[in-house]
C-alpha positions in Angstrom: 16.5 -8.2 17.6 13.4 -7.6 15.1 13.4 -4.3 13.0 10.7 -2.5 13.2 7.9 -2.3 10.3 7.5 0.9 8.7 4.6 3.0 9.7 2.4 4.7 6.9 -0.5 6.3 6.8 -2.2 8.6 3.5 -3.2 12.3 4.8 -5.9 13.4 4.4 -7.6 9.8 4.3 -9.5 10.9 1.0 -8.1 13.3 -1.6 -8.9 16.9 -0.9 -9.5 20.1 -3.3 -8.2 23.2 -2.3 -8.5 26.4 -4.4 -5.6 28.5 -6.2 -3.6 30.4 -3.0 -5.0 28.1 0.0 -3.0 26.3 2.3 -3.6 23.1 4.1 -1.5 22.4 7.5 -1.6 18.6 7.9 -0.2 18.3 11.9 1.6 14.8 11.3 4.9 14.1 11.8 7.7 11.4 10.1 11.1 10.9 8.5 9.0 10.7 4.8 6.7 11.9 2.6 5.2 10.8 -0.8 3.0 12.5 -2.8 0.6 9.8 -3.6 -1.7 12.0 -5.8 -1.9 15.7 -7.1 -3.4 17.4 -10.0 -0.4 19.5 -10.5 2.5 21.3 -9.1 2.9 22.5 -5.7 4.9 23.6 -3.0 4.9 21.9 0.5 5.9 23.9 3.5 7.9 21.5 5.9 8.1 22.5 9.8 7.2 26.3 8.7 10.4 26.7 7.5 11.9 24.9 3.9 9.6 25.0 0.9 9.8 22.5 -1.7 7.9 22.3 -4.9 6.5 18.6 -5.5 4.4 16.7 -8.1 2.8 13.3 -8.2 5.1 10.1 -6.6 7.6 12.6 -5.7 9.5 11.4 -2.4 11.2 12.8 0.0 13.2 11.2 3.0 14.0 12.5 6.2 17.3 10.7 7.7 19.1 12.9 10.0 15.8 14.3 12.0 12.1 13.8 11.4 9.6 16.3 10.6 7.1 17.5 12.7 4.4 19.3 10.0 3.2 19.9 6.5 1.5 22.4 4.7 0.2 21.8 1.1 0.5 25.1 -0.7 -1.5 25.5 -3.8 0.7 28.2 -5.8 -0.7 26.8 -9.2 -3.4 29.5 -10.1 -6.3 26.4 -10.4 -7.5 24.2 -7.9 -5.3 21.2 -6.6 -6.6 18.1 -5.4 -4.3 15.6 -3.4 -2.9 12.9 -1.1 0.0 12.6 1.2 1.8 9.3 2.4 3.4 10.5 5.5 5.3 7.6 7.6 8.2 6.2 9.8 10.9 3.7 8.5 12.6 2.6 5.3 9.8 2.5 3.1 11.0 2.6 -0.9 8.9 3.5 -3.9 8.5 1.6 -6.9 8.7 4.6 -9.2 11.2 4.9 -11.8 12.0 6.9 -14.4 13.8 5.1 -17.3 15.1 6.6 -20.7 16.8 4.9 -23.7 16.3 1.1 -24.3 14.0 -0.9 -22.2 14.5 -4.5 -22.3 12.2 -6.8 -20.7 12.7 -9.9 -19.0 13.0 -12.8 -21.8 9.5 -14.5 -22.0 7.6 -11.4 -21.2 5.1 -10.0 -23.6 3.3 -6.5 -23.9 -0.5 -6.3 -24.4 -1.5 -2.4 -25.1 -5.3 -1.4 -25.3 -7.0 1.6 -25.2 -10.2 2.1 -23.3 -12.8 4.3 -23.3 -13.4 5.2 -19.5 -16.7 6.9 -18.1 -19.4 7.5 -15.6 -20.0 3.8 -15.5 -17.3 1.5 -13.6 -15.5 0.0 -16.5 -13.1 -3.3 -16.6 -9.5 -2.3 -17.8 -7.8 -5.6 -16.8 -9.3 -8.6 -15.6 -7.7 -10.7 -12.7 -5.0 -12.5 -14.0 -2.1 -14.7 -12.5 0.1 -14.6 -15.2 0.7 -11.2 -15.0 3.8 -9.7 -14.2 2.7 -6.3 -13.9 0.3 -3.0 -15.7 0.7 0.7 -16.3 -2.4 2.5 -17.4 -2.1 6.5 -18.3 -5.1 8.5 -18.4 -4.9 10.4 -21.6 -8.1 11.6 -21.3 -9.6 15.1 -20.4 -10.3 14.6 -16.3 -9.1 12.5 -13.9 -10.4 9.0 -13.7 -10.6 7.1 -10.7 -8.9 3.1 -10.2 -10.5 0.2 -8.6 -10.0 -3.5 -7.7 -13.6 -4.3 -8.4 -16.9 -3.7 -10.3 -17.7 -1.1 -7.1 -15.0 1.8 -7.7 -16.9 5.0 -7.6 -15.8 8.9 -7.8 -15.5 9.0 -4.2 -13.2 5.3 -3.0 -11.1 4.9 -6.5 -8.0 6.0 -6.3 -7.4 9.1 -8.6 -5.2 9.0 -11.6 -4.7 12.7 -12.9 -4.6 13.7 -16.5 -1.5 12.5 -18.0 -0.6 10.9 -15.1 0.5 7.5 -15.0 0.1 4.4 -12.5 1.5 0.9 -12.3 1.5 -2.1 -9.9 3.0 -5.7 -10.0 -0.6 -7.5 -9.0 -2.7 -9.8 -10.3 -6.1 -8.3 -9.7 -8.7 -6.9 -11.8 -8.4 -3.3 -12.2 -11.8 -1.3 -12.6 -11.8 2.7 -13.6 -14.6 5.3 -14.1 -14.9 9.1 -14.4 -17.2 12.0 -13.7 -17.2 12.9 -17.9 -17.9 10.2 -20.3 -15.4 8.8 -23.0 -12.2 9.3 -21.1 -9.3 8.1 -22.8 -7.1 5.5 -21.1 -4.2 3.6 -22.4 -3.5 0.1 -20.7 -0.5 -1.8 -20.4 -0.6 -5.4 -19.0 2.9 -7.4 -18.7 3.1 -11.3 -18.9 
């Protein structure tokens, strides 16, 4: 007997802007939803019936009976800009949130920069296989926008909100840029 894989898929395909009191139905079904990106808080209309407010990595799981719908509902009073994970399976998220004492693996070290992110493509980490993992925060004024190479623009990076935070366990290089110059990012890189 083989279990079957998870099924995943990001809706929309590209982050999408919609204004303060606009809704946007998204007709796919699943037992689970991530919200891979969003500008700020929002409320999410599941199956035209329970609304839930949700921000950035939250996840929700659907064991008893799938979904069939979604509607993004922008209740903020600004515009919202984001992107859905919706999928099929046991699919668990990286994303935890830790207070107190951290301790890191013995042998592991901490490099922290600060880089200065902006309509260019610029290099935050280069590839490395040492590396055990990276967190970068934007801690600038707009959202920047992550790459894997020299090539990230505006428009296929993935976007990293103000404040927000992103981390991954690979070994590639990781590229940013921005639509304002002199953004303000703060890099972590784990060995």
């Amino acid at each position: 007997m083989t279990a079957n894989k998870p099924r995943l898929n990001q809706y929309p395909e590209n982050p999408i802007t919609i204004a303060a009191g606009e809704e946007y139905p998204i007709r796919r079904g699943g037992s689970f939803i991530r919200i891979r990106n969003a500008s700020t808080t929002f409320k999410l209309r599941i199956d035209n019936d329970q609304i839930l407010s949700m921000q950035e990595n939250d996840v929700l799981r659907f064991r008893e009976a799938p979904f069939k719908m979604v509607e993004v509902v922008n209740d903020s009073g600004g515009i919202l800009t984001f992107q859905l994970e919706i999928g099929d399976g046991a699919v668990e998220t990286n994303n935890v949130s830790i207070s107190g004492d951290i301790k890191i693996a013995q042998g592991s070290t901490r490099a922290h920069s600060v880089a200065s992110v902006g309509v260019a493509a610029t290099l935050l980490l280069a590839a490395n296989p040492a590396r055990k993992g990276w967190k970068v925060v934007n801690n600038g004024t707009v959202p920047i926008f992550l790459g894997s190479d020299a090539g990230v623009t505006i428009a296929n990076g993935e976007p990293l909100a103000v404040g927000a935070a992103a981390g991954w366990d690979d070994k590639d290089a990781l590229y940013a840029i921005s639509t304002v110059a002199a953004q303000d990012v703060r890099v972590t890189e784990i060995e």
